[in-house]
C-alpha positions as CSV (number, residue, x, y, z in Angstrom):
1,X,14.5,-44.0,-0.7
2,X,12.1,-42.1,2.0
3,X,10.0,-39.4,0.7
4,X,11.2,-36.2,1.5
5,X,8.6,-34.3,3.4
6,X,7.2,-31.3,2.4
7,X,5.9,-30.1,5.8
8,X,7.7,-29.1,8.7
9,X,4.5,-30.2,11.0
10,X,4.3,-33.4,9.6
11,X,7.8,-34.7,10.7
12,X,7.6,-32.9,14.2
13,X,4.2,-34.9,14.7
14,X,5.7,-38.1,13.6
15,X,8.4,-38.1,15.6
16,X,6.2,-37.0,18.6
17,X,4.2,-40.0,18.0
18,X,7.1,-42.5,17.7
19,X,9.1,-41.3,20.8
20,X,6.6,-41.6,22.9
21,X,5.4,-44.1,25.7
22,X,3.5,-44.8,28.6
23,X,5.3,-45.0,31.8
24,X,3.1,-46.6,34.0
25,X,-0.8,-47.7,33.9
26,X,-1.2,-44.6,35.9
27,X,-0.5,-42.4,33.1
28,X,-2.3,-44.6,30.9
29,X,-5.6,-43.7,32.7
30,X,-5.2,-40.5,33.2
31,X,-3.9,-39.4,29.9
32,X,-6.2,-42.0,28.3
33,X,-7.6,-39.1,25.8
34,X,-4.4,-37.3,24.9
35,X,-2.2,-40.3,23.5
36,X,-2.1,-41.9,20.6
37,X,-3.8,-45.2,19.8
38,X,-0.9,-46.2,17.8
39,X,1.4,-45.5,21.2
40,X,-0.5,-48.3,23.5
41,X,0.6,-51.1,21.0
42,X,4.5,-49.8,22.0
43,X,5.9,-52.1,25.2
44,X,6.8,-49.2,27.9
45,X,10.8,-49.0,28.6
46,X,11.8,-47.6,31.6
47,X,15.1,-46.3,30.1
48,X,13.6,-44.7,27.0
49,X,10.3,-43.2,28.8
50,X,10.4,-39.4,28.6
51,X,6.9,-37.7,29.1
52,X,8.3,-34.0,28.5
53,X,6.6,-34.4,24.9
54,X,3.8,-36.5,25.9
55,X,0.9,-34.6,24.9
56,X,1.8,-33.6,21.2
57,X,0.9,-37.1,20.7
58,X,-2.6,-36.2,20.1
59,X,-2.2,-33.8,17.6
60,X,-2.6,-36.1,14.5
61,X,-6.3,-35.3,15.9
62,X,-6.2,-31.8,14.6
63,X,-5.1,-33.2,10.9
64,X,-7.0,-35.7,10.7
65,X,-5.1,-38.7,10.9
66,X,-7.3,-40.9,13.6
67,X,-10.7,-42.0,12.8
68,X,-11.9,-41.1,15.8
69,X,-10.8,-37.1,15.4
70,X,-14.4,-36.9,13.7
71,X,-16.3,-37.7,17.2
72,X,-14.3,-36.7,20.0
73,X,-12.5,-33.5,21.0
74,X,-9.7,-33.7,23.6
75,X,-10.2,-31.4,26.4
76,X,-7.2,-29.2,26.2
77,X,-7.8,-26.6,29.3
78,X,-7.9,-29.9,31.7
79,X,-4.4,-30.9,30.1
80,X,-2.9,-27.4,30.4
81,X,-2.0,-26.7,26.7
82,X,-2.9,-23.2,25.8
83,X,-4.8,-22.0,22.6
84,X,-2.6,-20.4,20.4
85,X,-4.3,-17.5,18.7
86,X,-5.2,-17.9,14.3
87,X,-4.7,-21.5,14.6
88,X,-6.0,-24.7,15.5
89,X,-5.9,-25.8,19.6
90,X,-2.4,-26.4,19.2
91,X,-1.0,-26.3,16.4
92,X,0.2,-22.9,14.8
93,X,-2.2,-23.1,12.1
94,X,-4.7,-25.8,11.7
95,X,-4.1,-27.5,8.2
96,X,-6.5,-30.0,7.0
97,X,-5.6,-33.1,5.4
98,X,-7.3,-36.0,3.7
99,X,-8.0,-39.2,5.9
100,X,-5.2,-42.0,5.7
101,X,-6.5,-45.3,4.6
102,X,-7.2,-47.8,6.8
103,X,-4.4,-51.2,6.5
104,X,-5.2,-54.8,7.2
105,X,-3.9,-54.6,10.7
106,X,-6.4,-51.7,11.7
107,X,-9.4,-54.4,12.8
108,X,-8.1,-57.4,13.5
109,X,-10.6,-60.7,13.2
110,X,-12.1,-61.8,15.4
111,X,-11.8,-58.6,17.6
112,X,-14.6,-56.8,19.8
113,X,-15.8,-53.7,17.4
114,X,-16.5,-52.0,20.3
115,X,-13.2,-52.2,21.8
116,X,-10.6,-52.1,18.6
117,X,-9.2,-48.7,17.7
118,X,-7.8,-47.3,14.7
119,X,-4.3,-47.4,13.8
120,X,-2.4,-45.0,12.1
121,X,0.3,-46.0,9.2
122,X,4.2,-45.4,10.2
123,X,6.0,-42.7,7.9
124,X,7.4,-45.7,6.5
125,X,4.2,-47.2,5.3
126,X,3.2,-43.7,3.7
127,X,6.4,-43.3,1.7
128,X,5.9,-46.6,0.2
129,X,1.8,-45.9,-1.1
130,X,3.6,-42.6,-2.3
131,X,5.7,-44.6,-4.6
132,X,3.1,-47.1,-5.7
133,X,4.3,-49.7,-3.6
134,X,0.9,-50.7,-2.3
135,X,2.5,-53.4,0.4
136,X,1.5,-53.4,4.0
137,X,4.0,-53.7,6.7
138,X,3.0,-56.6,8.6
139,X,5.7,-56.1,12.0
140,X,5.4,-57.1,15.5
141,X,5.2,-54.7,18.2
142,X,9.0,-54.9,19.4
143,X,10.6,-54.0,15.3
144,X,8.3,-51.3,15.2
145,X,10.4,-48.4,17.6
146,X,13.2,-49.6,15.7
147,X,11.4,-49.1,12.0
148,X,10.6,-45.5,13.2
149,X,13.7,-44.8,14.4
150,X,15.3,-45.9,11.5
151,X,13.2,-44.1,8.6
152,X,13.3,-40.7,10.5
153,X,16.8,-40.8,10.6
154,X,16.9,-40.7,7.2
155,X,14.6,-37.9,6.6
156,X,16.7,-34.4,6.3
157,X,14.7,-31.7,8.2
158,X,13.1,-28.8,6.2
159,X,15.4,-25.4,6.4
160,X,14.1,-23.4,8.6
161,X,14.7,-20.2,6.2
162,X,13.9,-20.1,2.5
163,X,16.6,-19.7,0.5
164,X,17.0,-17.1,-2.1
165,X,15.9,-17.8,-5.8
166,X,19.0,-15.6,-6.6
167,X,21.3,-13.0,-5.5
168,X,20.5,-9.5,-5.9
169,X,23.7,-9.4,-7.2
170,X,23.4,-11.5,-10.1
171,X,20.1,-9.2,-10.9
172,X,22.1,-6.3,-10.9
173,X,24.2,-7.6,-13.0
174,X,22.0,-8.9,-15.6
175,X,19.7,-5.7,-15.3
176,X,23.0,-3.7,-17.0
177,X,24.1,-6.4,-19.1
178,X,21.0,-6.6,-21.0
179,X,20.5,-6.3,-24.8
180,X,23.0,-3.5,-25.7
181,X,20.9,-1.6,-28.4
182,X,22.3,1.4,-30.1
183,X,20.6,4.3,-28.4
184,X,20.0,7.6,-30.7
185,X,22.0,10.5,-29.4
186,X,20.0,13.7,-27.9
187,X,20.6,17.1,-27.4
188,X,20.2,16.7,-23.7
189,X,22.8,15.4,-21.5
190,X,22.5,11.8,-21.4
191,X,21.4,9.2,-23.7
192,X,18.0,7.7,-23.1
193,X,15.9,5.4,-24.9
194,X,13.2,7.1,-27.6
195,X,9.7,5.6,-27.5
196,X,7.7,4.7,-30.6
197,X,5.2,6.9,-30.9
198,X,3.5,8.3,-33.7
199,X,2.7,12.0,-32.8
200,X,5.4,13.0,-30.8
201,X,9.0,12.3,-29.4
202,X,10.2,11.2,-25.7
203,X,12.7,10.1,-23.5
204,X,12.9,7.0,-21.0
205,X,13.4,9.1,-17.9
206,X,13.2,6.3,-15.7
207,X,15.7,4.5,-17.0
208,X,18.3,6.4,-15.1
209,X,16.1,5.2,-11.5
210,X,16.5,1.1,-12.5
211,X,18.9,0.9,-9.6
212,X,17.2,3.0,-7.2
213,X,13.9,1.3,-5.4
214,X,12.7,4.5,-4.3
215,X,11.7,5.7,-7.5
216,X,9.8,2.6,-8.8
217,X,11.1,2.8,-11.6
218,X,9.3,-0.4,-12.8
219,X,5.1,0.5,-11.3
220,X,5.7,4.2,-11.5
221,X,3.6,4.2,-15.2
222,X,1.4,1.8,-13.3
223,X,0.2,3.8,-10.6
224,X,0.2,6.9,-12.4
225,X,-2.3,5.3,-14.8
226,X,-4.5,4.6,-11.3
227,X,-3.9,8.0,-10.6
228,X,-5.6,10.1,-13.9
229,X,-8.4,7.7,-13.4
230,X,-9.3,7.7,-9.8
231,X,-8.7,11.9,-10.1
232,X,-12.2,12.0,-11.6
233,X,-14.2,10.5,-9.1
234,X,-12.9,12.0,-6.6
235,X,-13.3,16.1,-8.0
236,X,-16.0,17.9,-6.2
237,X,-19.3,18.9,-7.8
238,X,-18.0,22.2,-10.1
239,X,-21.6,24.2,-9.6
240,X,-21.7,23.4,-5.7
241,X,-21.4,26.9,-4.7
242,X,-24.4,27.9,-6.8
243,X,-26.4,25.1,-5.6
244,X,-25.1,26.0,-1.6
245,X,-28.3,28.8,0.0
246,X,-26.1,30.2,2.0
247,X,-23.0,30.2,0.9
248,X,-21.1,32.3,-2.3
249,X,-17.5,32.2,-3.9
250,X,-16.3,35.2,-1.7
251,X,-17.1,34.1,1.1
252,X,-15.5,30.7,0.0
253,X,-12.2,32.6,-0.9
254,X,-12.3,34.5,2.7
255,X,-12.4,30.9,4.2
256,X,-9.8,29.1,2.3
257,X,-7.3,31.6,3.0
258,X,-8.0,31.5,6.7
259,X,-6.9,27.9,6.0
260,X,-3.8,29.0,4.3
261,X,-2.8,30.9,7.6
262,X,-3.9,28.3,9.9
263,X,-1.7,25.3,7.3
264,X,1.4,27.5,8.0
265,X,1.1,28.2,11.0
266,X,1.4,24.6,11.7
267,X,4.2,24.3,9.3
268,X,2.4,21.2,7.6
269,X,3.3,19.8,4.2
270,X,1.6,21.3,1.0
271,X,-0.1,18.0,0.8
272,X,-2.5,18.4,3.7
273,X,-3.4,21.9,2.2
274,X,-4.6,20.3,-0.9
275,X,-6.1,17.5,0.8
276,X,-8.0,19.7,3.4
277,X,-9.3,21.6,0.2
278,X,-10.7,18.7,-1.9
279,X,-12.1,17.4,1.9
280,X,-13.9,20.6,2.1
281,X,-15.5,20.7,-1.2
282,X,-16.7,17.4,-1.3
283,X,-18.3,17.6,1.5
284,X,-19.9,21.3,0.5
285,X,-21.2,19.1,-2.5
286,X,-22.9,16.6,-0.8
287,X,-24.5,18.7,2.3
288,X,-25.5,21.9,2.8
289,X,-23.9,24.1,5.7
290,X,-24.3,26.8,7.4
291,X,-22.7,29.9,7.4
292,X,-21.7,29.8,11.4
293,X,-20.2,26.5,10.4
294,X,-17.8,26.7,7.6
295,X,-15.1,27.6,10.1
296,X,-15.2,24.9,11.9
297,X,-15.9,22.7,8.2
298,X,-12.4,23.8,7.5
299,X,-10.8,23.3,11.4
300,X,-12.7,19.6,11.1
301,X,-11.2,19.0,7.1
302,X,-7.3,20.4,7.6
303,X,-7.7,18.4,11.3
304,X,-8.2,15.1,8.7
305,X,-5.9,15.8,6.2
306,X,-2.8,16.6,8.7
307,X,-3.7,12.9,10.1
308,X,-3.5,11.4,6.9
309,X,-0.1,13.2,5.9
310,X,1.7,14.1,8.0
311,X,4.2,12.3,10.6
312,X,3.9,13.9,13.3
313,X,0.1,16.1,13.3
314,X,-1.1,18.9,15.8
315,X,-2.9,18.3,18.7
316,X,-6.6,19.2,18.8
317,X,-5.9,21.4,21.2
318,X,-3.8,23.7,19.2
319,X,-6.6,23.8,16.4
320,X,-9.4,24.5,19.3
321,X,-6.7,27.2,20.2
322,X,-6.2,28.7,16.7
323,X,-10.2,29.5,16.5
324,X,-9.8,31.8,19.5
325,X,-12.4,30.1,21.3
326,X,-15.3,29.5,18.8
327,X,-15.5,25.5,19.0
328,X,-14.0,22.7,21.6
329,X,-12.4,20.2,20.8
330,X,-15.1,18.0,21.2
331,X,-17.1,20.1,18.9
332,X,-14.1,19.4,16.0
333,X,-13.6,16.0,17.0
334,X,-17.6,15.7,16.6
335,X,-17.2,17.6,13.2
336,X,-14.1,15.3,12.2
337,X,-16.8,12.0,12.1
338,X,-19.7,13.9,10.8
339,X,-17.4,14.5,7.5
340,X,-15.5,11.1,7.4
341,X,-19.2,9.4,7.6
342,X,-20.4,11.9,4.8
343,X,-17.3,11.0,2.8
344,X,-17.6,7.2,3.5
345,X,-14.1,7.9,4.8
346,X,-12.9,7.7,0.9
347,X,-9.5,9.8,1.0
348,X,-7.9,8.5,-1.7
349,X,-7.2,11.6,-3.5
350,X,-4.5,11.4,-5.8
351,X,-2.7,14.8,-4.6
352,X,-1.6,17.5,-7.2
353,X,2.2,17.2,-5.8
354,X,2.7,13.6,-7.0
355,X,1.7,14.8,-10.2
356,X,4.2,18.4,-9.8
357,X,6.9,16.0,-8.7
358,X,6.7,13.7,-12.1
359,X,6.6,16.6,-14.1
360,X,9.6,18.2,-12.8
361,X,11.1,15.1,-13.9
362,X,10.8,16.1,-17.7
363,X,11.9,19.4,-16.6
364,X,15.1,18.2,-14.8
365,X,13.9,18.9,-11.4
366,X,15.1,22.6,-11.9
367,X,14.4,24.3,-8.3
368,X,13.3,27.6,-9.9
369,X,10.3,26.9,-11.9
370,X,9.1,24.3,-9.6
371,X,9.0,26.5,-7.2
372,X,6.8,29.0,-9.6
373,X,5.0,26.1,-10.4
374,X,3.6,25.3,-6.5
375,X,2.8,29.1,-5.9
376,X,0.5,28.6,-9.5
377,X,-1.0,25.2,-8.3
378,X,-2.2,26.6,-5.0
379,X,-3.5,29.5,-7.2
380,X,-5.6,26.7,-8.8
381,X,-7.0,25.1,-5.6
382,X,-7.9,28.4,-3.7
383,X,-9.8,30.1,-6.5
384,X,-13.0,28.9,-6.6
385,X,-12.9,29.2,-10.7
386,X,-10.7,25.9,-10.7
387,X,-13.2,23.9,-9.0
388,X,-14.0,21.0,-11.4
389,X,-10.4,21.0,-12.5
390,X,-8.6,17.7,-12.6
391,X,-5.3,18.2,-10.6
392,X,-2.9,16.7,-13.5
393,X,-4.7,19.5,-15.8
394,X,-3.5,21.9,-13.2
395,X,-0.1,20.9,-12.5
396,X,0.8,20.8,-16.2
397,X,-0.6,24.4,-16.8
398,X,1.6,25.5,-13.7
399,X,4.4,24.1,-15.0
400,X,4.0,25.6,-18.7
401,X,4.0,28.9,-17.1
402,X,6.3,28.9,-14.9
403,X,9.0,27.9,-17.8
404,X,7.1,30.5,-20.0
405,X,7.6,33.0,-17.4
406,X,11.7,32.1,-16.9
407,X,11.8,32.1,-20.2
408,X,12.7,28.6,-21.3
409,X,12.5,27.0,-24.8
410,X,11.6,25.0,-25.7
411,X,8.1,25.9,-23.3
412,X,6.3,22.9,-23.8
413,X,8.1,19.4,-25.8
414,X,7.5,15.9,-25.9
415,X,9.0,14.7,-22.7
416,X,6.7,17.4,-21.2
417,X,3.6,16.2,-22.7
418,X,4.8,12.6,-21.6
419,X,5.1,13.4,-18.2
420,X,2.3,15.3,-17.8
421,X,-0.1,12.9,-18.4
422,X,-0.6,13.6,-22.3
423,X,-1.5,17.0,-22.1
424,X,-0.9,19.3,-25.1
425,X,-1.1,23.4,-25.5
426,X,-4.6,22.9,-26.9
427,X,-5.8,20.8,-23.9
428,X,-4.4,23.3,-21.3
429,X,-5.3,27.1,-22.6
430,X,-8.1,27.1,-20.7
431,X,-6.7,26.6,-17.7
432,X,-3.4,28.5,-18.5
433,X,-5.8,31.4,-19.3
434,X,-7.6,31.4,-16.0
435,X,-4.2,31.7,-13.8
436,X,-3.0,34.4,-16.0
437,X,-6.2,36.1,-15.5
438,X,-5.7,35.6,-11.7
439,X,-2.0,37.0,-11.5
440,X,-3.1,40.2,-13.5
441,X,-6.1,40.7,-11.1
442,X,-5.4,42.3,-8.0
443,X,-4.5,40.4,-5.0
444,X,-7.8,38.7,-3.1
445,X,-6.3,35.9,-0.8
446,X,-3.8,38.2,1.6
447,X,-2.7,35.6,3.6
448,X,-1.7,33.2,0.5
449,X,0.1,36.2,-1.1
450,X,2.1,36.5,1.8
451,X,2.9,33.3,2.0
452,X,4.6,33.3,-1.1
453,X,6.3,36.8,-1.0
454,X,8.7,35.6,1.3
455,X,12.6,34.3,0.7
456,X,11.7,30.5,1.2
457,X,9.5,30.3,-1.8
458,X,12.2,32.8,-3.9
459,X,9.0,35.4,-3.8
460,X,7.1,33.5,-6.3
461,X,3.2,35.7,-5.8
462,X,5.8,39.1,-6.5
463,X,7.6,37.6,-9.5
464,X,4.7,35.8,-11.0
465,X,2.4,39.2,-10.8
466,X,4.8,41.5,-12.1
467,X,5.2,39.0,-14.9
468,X,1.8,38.9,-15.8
469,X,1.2,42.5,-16.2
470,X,4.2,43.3,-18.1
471,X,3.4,40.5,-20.5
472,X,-0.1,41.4,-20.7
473,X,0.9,45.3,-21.4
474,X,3.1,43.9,-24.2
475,X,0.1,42.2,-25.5
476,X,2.2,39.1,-26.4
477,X,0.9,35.3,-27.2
478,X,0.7,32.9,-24.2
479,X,0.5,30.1,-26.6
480,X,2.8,30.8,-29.3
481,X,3.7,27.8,-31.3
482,X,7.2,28.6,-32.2
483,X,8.3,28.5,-28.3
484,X,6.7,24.7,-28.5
485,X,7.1,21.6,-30.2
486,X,5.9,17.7,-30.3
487,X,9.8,17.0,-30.4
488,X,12.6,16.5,-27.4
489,X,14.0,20.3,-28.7
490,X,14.6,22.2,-31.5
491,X,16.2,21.0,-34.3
């Protein structure tokens, strides 16, 4: 039985080489370097001859198959066969392959060494040495078209597309028929699957997102995990602004909400505010700038960051525009490679809303305290007291407050501390405490408090403040351990 062939090249090369023939001596000479050796030994046939394929013949030489392919090149651009680009001179891509071994027949006695050439074995030949049949084919010239002809009509052809290992279908299907395990009842709606932990109690959340490829349900622990790690190396140094000559926190406040206003002005996404940010103090951490120059810092970081996130990011006209006048563009363009070279274009700065957004999940995506809880992460990446922070720290703070401040209990449980990386009340007070301080402070970024007193964001900077000094006039406990527990709720 003929070997079947495991590549698709190999059969279209063979069957190059046993089609064709000579036409006339003409061709012979002229062609001398492009056809096989194998091919002179055929007897021409006028009725047969085709010469459409005539120069694939000598592609063996690219895999090695003639002994000669080690000492002579064809020259391709006199033949008119074009180079096809990440491969070989003609074939798609240039596979290498071990040498065949030469048969009795390749140097006859008596012959010239000079003059013999090397003869390649027919497929027939190879399927037998596959099969540990080491006998040679001794044939005559005129049985060995017919041989070919034979043994590649037995060959099936290769599919041209791989088939599926199995139909999504059946996955489907298996993915809900699996092991049927008696799942512990919950308070919540829903049933979910309990993990083993020691310390505390939570819910499978993404259990319910199997069938949804969005959500990744199957990486999304994965790349969270990259995410707490590569947060620390890319934080800014925390005692930059101390170590800056000319620069101090106010006037650091004074330029980050300029950046606030210029962000919505330009309706971008709340990602390339954060980005801009972290853009901004790394680079204040590495170099030192002057004062005339921290505008166009920030016009050079948010021009980055809206390139990075967003779809569709303003012109540099518009941001040449927005600084009335005080840089070109060429000056911001220049300013946009000064930073990415101080950088070593390393943006890979896991943003605080992936981590808001995994959160919510725990908190059932309600609309109302995540809301709350993006007016109090901005609050952490504007004041320069939160520099340092890690953004995971600061998203779970945000959203402890902003359940504490709707007044939802329980205000911090298991599927909470889950989802927010691990965090417990201990390991966030500090951070809770510095927010609070800011909402009962009076207002210092105009522009961000704006922002935020409007409808769209349900007047989150009004709500939150009023909140805080009403609380802090009743003199209550932001971290009262009856309103939180290690369980999924109260029992």
């Amino acid at each position: 039985m003929p070997q079947t062939l495991n590549n698709e090249n190999d059969y279209r090369i063979t069957r190059s080489k046993g089609t064709h023939t000579t036409s006339s001596s003409q061709h012979q000479k002229q062609d001398h370097h492009l056809i096989h050796p194998q091919d002179q030994s055929i007897p021409p046939n006028d009725e047969s001859v085709t010469t459409t394929r005539q120069y694939l013949g000598d592609v063996s030489n690219q895999f090695g198959a003639s002994a000669t392919a080690k000492s002579y090149k064809p020259n391709l651009s006199a033949a008119g066969i074009k180079r096809i680009p990440f491969g070989g001179d003609v074939a798609p891509l240039q596979q290498q392959q071990k040498p065949l071994r030469p048969t009795s027949n390749t140097i006859k006695s008596g012959s010239n060494p000079s003059s013999y050439k090397s003869e390649v074995p027919s497929i027939k030949e190879l399927a037998e040495d596959n099969n540990n049949n080491n006998n040679n084919i001794n044939t005559t010239d005129s049985k060995e078209n017919q041989q070919i002809h034979n043994t590649l009509s037995s060959v099936p052809r290769l599919p041209q597309k791989r088939q599926a290992t199995e139909s999504s279908t059946n996955l489907v299907e298996k993915l809900h028929t699996q092991t049927n395990e008696p799942q512990p009842s919950s308070t919540n709606q829903g049933s979910y699957k309990k993990a083993r932990l020691i310390d505390y109690e939570w819910q499978d959340l993404d259990e319910e997102d199997a069938d949804d490829p969005l959500m990744a349900s199957e990486y999304v622990n994965d790349i969270f995990t990259y995410f707490y790690e590569l947060e620390q190396r890319m934080l800014p140094d925390s005692e930059y602004l101390f170590k800056q000559r000319h620069l101090k926190p106010k006037m650091r406040s004074i330029l980050v909400d300029w950046l606030v206003e210029m962000h919505l002005k330009f309706r971008l996404l709340p990602e390339s505010l954060f980005l801009a940010i972290n853009i901004m103090d790394r680079f204040m951490s590495l170099e030192v700038v002057q004062i005339d120059k921290l505008q166009l810092l920030a016009t050079g970081s948010l021009f980055i960051a809206a390139k990075y996130e967003e779809v569709f990011s303003p012109s540099v006209k518009n941001y040449a525009y927005f600084t009335d006048g005080s840089y070109t563009e060429e000056e911001i363009l220049q300013a946009e490679k000064y930073i990415l070279t101080i950088l070593s274009f390393d943006l890979n700065y896991p943003n605080p809303m992936n981590f808001l957004r995994r959160i919510s999940k725990a908190d059932e995506y309600d609309v109302q305290s995540r809301t709350l809880g993006k007016y109090l992460l901005e609050v952490t990446a504007i004041d320069h007291k939160f520099i340092g922070f890690r953004p995971s720290l600061c998203c779970a703070s945000a959203m402890y407050l902003s359940r504490l401040i709707l007044g939802k209990t329980p205000i911090w449980n298991g599927n909470l501390i889950r989802y927010s990386g691990g965090y417990r009340v201990n390991d966030m007070k500090v951070c809770i405490e510095l927010i609070f301080q800011y909402l009962i402070s009076p207002v210092e970024h105009d522009e961000f408090f704006k922002k935020y007193a409007t409808r769209k964001f349900m007047k989150a900077s009004i709500l939150c403040r009023s909140w805080a000094k009403k609380f802090n006039s009743e003199g209550k406990d932001l971290f009262d351990e009856s309103l939180s527990t290690h369980r999924i709720d109260f029992e």
